[in-house]
C-alpha positions in Angstrom: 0.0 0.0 0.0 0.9 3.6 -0.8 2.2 6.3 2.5 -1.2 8.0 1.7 -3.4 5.2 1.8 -6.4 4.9 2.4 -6.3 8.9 2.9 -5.9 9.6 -0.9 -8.3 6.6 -2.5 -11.1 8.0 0.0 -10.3 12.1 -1.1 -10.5 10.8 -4.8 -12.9 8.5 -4.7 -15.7 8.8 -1.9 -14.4 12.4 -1.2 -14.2 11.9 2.4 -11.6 13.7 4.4 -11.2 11.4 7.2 -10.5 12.9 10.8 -9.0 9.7 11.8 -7.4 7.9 8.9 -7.1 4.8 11.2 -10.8 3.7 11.7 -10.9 3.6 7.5 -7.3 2.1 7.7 -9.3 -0.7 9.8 -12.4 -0.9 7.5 -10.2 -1.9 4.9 -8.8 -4.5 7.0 -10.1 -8.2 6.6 -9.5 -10.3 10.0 -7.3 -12.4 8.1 -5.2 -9.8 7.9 -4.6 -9.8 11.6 -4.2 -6.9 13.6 -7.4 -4.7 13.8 -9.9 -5.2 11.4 -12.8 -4.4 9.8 -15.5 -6.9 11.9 -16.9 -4.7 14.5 -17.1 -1.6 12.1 -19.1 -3.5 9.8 -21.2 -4.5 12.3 -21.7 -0.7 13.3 -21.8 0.3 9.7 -24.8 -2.7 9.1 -27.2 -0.9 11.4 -26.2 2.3 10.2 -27.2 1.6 6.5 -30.4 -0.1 7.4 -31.7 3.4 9.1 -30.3 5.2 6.8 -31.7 3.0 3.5 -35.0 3.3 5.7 -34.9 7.0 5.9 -34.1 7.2 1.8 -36.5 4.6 1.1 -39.6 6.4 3.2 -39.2 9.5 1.8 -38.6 8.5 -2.3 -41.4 5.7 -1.9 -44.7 7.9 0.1 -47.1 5.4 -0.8 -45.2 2.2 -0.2 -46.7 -0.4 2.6 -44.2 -1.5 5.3 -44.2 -5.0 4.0 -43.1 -2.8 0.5 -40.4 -0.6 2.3 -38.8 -3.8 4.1 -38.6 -5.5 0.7 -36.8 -2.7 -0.6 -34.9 -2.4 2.2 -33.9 -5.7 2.1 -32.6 -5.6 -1.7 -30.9 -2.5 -1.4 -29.0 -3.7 1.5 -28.2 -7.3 0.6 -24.6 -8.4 -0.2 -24.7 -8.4 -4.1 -25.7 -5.0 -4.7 -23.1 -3.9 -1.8 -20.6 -5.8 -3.4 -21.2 -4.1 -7.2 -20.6 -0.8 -5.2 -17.4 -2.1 -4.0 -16.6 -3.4 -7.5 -17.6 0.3 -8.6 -15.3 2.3 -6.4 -12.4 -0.5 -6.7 -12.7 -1.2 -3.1 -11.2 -4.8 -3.7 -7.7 -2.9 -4.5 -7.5 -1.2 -1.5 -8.2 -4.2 0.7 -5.6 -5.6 3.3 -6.0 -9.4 3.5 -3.9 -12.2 4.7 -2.1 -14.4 2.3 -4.6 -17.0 2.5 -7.1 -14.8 1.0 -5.1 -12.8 -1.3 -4.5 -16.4 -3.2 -7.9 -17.4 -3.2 -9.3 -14.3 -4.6 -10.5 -12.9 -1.3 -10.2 -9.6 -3.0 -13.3 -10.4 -5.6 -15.5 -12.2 -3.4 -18.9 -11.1 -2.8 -19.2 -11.6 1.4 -15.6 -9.5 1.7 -16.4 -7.0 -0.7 -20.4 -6.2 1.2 -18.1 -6.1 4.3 -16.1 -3.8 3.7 -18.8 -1.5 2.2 -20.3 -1.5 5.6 -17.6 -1.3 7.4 -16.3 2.0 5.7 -20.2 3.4 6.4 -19.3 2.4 10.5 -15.9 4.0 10.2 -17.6 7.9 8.6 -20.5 7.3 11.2 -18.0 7.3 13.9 -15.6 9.8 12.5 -18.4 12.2 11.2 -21.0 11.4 12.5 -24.7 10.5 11.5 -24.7 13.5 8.7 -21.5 12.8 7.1 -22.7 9.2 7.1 -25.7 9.9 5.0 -24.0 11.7 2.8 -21.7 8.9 2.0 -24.4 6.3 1.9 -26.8 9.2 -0.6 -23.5 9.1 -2.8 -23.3 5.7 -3.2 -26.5 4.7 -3.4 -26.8 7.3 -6.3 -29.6 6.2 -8.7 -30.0 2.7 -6.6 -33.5 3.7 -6.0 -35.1 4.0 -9.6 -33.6 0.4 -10.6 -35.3 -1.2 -7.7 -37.6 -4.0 -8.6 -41.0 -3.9 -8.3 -42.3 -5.0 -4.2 -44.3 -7.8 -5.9 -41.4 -9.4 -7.8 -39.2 -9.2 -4.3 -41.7 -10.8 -2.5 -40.1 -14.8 -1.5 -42.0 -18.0 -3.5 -43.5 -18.8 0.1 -45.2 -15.3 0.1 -46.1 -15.7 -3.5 -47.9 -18.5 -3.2 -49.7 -18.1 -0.4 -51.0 -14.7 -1.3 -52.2 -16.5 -4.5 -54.0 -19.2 -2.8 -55.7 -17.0 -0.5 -56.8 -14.6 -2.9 -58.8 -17.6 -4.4 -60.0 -18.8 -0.5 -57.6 -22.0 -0.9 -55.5 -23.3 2.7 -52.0 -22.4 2.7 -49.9 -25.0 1.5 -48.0 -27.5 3.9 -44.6 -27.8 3.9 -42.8 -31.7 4.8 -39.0 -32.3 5.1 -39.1 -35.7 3.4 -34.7 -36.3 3.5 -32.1 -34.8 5.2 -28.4 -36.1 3.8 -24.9 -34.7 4.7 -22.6 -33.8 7.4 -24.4 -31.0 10.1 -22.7 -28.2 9.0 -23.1 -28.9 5.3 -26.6 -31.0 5.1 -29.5 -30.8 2.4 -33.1 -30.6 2.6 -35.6 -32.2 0.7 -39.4 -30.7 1.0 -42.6 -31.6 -0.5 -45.0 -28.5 -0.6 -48.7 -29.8 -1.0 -51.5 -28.0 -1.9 -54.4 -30.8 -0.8 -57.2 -28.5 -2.4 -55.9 -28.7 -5.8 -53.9 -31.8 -5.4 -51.1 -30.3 -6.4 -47.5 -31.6 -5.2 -43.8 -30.3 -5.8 -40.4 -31.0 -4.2 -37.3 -28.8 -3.5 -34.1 -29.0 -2.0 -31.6 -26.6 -1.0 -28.8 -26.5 2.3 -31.5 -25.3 4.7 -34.6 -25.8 5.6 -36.1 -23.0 4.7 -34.3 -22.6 1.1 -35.8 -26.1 0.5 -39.3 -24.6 1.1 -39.1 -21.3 -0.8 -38.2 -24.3 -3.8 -40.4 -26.2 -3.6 -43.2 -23.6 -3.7 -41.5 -21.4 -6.6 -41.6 -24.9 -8.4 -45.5 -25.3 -7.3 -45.6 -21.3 -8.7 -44.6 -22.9 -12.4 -47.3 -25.5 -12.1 -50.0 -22.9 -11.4 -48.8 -20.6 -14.0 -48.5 -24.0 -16.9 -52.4 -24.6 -16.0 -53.4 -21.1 -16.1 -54.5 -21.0 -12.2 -55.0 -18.0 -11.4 
């Protein structure tokens, strides 16, 4: 890394001028790194961006339900669309990871990259406060509202369907774990959603419980939409 850094790459590229270079310095700083590191400023910088994605989100959408606002909120402030800011700003350059993860890509990996996003918002809420760290989460959330996805298409398969099925007075489906296989802390789930009303019947799978469900009922989705259920 450069004298300067991160002082310079945050002037020129988030225009920040950091009080205390150090608590950016440590946002930039995977654990694997050692030393001090980035974990307990993301954590900060997590429940910063929800309120502050709350506050945007309330304000640019007046007529949006709470279920609508969460969804949004949700999207906005999931790791893949944190991560393509990172990829934006070149964040992954001016990480500091141990050798472990500098050989296995650590640098472009999607968890790392979301981290570190978070971790810089923690590090300007404690150097500047809430105000400077709206300003950096307005600037790069620039334009991130108008290409958010409609509220119905964010909505889980679960939600989907049962919204579907109640519009048309039907029970809610029931969901069955019919297999478990694999070691605990990598296992798969097999489900069978069943919707006895229509006798309908689909199975998903997926490494939790619940992923298994939300596949099994997009899956029961297709079936509704290939007979033209409403």
């Amino acid at each position: 890394m450069q004298s300067d850094w991160p002082q310079r790459w945050l002037s020129e590229t988030l225009g920040l001028a950091p009080r205390d270079a150090s608590l950016y310095a440590a946002a930039l700083t995977h654990r694997s790194a050692g030393g001090r590191n980035n974990e307990r400023l993301e954590f900060l910088g997590d429940a910063v961006l929800n309120l502050l994605a709350a506050e945007m989100l309330y304000a640019h959408f007046p007529r949006a339900s709470e279920g609508d606002l969460s969804r949004f909120r949700a999207r906005l402030v999931s790791a893949e669309p944190l991560a393509a800011i990172a990829v934006r700003l070149g964040v992954g350059e001016q990480l500091q990871l141990g050798s472990g993860e500098l050989k296995s890509g650590g640098f472009r990996r999607e968890s790392i990259l979301a981290d570190a996003i978070e971790a810089l918002i923690g590090a300007t809420y404690l150097d500047a406060g809430l105000d400077g760290a709206r300003v950096l989460v307005t600037r790069l959330f620039d334009g991130a509202l108008e290409q958010l996805p409609t509220a119905e298409s964010l909505k889980d398969p679960k939600t989907r369907l049962q919204e579907r099925l109640q519009a048309r007075g039907v029970a809610v489906p029931t969901y069955t774990v019919t297999h478990t296989t694999g070691e605990p802390h990598a296992q798969t789930f097999e489900v069978r959603c069943e919707i006895a009303a229509l006798d309908m019947v689909s199975d998903g799978s997926g490494s939790s419980r619940r992923r298994a469900e939300q596949d099994a009922a997009q899956r029961l989705l297709a079936q509704l939409e290939a007979r033209n259920e409403p």
